[in-house]
C-alpha positions in Angstrom: 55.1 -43.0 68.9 52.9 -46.0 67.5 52.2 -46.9 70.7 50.9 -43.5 71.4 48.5 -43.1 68.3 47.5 -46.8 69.3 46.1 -46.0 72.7 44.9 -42.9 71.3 43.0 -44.6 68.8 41.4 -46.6 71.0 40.4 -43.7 73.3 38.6 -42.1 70.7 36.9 -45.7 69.8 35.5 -45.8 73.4 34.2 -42.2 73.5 32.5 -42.4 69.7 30.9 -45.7 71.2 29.5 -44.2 74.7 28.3 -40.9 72.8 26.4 -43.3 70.7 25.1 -45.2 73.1 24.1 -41.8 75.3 22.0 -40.9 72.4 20.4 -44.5 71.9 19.7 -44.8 75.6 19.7 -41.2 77.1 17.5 -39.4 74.6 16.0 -41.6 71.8 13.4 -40.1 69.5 12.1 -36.2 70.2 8.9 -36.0 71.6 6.0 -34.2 69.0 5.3 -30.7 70.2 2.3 -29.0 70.0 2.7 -24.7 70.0 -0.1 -23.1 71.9 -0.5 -19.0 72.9 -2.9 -18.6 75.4 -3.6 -16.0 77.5 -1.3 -15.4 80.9 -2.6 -18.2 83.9 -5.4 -19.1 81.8 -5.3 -23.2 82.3 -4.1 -24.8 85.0 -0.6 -26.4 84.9 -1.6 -29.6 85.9 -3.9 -29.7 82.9 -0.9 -29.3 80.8 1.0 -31.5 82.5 -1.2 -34.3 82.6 -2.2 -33.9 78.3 1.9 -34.4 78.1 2.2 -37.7 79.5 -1.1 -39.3 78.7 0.0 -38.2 74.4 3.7 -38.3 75.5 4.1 -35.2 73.9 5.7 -31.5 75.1 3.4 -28.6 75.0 5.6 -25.5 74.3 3.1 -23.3 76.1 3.4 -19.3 75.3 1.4 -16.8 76.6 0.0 -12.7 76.2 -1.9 -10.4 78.1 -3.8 -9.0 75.3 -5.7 -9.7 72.2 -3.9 -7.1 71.0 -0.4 -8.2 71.6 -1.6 -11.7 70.4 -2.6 -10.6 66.8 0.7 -8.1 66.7 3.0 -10.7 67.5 1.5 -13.0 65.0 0.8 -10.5 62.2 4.5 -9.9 62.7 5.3 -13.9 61.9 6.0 -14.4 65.4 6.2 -17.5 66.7 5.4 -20.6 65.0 1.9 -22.0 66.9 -0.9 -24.4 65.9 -3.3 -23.4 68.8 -4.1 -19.6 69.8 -6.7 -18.5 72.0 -8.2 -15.5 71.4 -11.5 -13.8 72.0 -15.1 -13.3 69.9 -14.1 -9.9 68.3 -10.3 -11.3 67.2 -11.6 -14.4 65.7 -13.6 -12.4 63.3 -10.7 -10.0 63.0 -8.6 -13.5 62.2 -10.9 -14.8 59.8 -11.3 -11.9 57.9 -7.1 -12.1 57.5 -6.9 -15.5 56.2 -5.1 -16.3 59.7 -7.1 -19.9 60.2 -7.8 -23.2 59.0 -11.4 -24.2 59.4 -12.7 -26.5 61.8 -12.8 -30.0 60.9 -16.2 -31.1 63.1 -16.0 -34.5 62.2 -12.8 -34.6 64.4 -14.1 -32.3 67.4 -16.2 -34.6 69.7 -16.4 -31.6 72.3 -19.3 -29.4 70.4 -21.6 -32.6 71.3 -21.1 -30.8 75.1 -21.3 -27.2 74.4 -24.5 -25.3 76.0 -26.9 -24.7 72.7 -28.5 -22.1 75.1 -25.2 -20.3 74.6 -24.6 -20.8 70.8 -26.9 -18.4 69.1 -25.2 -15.8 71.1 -22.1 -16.4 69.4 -22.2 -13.7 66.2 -18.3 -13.6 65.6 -18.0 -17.2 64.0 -21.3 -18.0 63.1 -21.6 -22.0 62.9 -18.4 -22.3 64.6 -16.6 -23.0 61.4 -13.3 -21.7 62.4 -13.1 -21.6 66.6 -14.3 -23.8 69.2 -15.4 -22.1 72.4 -12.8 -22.4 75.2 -14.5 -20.3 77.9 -17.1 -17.6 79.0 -17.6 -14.7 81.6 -17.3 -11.3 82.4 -16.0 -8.1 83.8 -18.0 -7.3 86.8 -17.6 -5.5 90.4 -15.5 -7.1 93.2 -16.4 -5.0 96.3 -15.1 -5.1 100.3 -17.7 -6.2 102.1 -15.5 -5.1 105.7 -15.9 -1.8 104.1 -19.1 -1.3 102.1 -21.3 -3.8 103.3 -23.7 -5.6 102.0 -24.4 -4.0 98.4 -28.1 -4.0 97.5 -27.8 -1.8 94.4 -25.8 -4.1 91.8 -25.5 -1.4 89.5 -22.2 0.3 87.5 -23.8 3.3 89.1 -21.6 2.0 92.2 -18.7 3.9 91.0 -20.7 7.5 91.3 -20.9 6.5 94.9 -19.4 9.3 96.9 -17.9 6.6 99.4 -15.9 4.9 96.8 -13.7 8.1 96.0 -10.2 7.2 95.6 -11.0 3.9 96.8 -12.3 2.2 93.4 -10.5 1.1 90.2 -11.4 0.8 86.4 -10.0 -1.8 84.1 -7.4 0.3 81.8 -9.7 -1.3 78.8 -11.4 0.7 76.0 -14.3 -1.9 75.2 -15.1 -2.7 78.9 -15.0 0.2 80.9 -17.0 2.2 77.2 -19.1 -1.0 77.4 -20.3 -0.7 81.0 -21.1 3.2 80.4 -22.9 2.1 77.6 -24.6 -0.7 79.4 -25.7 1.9 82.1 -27.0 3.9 79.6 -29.4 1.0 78.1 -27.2 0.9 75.0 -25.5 -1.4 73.2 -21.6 -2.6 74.2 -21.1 -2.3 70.4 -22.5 0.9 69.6 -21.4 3.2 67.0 -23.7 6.1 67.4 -21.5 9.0 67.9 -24.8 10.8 70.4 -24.5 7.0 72.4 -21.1 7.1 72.7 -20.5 11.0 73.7 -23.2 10.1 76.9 -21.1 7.5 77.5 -17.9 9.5 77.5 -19.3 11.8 80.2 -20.4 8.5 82.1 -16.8 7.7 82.3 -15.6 10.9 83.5 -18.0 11.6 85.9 -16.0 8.1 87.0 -12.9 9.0 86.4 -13.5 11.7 89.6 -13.5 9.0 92.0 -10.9 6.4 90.4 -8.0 5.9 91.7 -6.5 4.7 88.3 -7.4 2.7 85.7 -5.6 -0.8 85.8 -5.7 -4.1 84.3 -2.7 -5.9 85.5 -2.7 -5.2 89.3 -6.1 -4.7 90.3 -6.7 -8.1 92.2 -3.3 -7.6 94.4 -4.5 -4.0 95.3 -7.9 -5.2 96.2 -6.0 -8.3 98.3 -3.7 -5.8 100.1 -7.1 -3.4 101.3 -5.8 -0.7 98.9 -9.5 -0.4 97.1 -12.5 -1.1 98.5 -14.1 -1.8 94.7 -12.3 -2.9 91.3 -13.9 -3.2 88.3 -12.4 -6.8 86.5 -12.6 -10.4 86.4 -13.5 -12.7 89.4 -10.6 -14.9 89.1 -8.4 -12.3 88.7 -9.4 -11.3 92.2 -10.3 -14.3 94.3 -6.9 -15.7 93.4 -5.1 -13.3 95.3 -7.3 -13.4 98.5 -6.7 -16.3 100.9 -9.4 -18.6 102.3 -10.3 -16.2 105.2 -10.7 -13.4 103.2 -12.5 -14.3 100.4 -15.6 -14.2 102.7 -15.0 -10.5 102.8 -15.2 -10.4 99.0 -18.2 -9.9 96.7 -18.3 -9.9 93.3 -21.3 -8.9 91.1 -22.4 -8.8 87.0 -24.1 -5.3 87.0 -28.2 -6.1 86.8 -27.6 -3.5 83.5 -25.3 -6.0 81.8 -22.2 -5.4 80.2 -19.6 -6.4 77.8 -19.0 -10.1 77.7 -16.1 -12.5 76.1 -16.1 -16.1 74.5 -12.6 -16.9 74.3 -12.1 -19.7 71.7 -9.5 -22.3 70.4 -8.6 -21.7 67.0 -5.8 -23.5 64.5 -3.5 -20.9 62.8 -3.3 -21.5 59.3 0.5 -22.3 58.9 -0.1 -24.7 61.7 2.2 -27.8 61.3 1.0 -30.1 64.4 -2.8 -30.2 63.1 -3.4 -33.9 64.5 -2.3 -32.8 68.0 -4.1 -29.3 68.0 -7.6 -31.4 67.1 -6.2 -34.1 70.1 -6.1 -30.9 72.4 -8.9 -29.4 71.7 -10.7 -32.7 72.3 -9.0 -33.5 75.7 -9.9 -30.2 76.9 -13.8 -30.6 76.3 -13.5 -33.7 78.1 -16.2 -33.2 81.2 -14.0 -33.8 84.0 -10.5 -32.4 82.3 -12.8 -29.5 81.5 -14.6 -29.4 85.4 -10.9 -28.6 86.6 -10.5 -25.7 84.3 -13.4 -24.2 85.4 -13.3 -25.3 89.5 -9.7 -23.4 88.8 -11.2 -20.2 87.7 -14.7 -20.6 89.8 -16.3 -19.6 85.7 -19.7 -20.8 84.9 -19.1 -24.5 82.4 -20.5 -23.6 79.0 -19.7 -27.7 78.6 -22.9 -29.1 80.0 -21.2 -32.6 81.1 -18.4 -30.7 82.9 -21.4 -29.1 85.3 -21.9 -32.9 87.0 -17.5 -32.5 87.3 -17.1 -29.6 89.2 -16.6 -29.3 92.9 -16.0 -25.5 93.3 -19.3 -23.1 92.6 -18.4 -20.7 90.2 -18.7 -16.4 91.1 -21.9 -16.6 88.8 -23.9 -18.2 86.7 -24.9 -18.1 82.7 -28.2 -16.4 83.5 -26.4 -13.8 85.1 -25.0 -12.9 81.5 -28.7 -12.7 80.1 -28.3 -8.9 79.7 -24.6 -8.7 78.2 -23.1 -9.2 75.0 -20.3 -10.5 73.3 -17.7 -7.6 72.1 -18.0 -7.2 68.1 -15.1 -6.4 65.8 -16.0 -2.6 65.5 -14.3 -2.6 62.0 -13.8 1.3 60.9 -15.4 2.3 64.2 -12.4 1.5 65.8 -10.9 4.9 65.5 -13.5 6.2 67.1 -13.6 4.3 70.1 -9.8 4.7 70.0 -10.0 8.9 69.8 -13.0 9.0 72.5 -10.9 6.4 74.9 -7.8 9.3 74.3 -9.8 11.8 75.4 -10.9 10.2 78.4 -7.5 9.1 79.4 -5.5 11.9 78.9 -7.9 14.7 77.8 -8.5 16.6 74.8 
């Protein structure tokens, strides 16, 4: 019996000294992590990848398909992030909460690179005090040039085109597809007036006629698989389901009326707890060629001047194709009437 508890004494010596030398060896300190929420695909992986060894930190990277779902989840205390990405409108919707810190500008070397042609168009954050731009662009027209041709009219009257019937789709969004009626019209993307906005409603459904269905998830695969010969949406969303060959076929367009725009932008939560490594982020991804490979990724137009002399790929179009759209603005207590005229248009009265 001693014998026994002497050799079993030992044994549990040996495996108390190799746990502790697995944890001195095998895992040693816990890398810092830095929380962001982004939007889905929106930054390359590689980005990410190469931030994490160059800080030799881990990124724990989250991401949402909405603004909507973004301010839901974090109104409801989900998730604990320092770095959140969300457009013009929902910054001012965020600052209005209380939800962020302000910017710091001694510590963001970045706004030395922005575009100042750009910044007076910014009316959500004015100064930048609380976001730093992360990106530009817009909804526009993809089109099948196999099946349309050559498009000389760059208009949103496109979709009253009696060859696009049941071959065309409209971005299941309120503010864009209200915004390009209102664009069409010569109005405003932010409009309140309820005469604007009724003309625009009829705009819609003389659309809604010809669509096949409004979508904002699926549209680029359709367009990829020849199931629509037009989709209203985003460039990249598009191009990055056609393959080399095919994106010849492709053209995409910003209507010559304008339409509704975004500025998506980097912002700190206010409960952040990483604050050094959010500023560190932000700053690495302003750097010109870290920011070149965003862009090239997405084929957007660089709002970071520097960046421009980075990029390799040309982008679907350029900032002076935006010269007739504007940013979306918080609509404040208009929202519920954008919200009842959207209802009617989507599943009637």
């Amino acid at each position: 019996m001693k014998r026994i508890a002497i050799i079993t004494t030992v044994v549990a010596a040996a495996i108390t000294i190799s746990i502790a030398l697995l944890l001195i060896i095998g895992c040693g300190p816990a890398k810092p992590k830095l929380y962001v929420y982004n939007w889905t695909y929106y930054i390359p992986n590689g980005v990410i990848k190469d931030f994490q060894k160059r800080y030799g930190v881990k990124v724990v990277y989250d991401m949402y398909a909405s603004n909507e779902e973004m301010y839901a989840k974090l109104k409801a205390g989900g998730g604990k992030y320092d770095i959140v990405v969300p457009s013009g409108d929902h910054v001012a919707i965020m600052i209005a909460e209380g939800m962020l810190q302000e910017i710091d500008r001694s510590r963001v070397t970045g706004f030395a690179n922005l575009d100042t042609s750009v910044l007076p168009w910014i009316k959500f954050d004015p100064g930048l005090k609380y976001s730093v731009p992360y990106a530009m662009g817009s909804a526009g027209v993809s089109i099948s040039k196999k099946e349309l041709g050559h498009v000389t009219t760059r208009s949103w009257k496109i979709f009253e085109d009696p060859a696009l019937k049941g071959r065309f789709t409209l971005l299941d969004d309120m503010r864009e597809v209200l915004g390009a009626a209102l664009k069409s019209l010569g109005y405003s993307v932010n409009s309140t007036d309820t005469t604007e906005l009724e003309e625009a409603k009829k705009v819609v459904l003389e659309w809604k006629k010809g669509v096949v269905k409004f979508d904002a998830e699926a549209f680029g695969k359709g367009f990829a698989a020849g199931e629509f010969w037009a989709v209203h949406g985003y460039a990249e969303n598009v191009f990055s389901e056609l393959d080399q060959d095919s994106q010849s076929d492709a053209e995409f367009f910003i209507p010559e009326e304008g339409g509704p725009m975004y500025m998506d932008n980097m912002v700190i939560l206010k409960d952040a707890e990483n604050v050094d490594l959010a500023y560190q982020f932000i700053n690495y991804i302003h750097e010109p060629a870290v920011y070149a490979k965003i862009m090239d990724y997405f084929m957007l137009p660089s709002i970071n001047v520097p960046a421009r002399d980075y990029m390799k790929v040309k982008p679907h179009y350029q900032i002076e194709d935006l010269a007739k759209s504007e940013f979306k603005e918080d609509l404040g207590e208009h929202l519920e009437l954008y919200n009842k005229i959207w209802q009617e248009i989507r599943v009637g009265k």
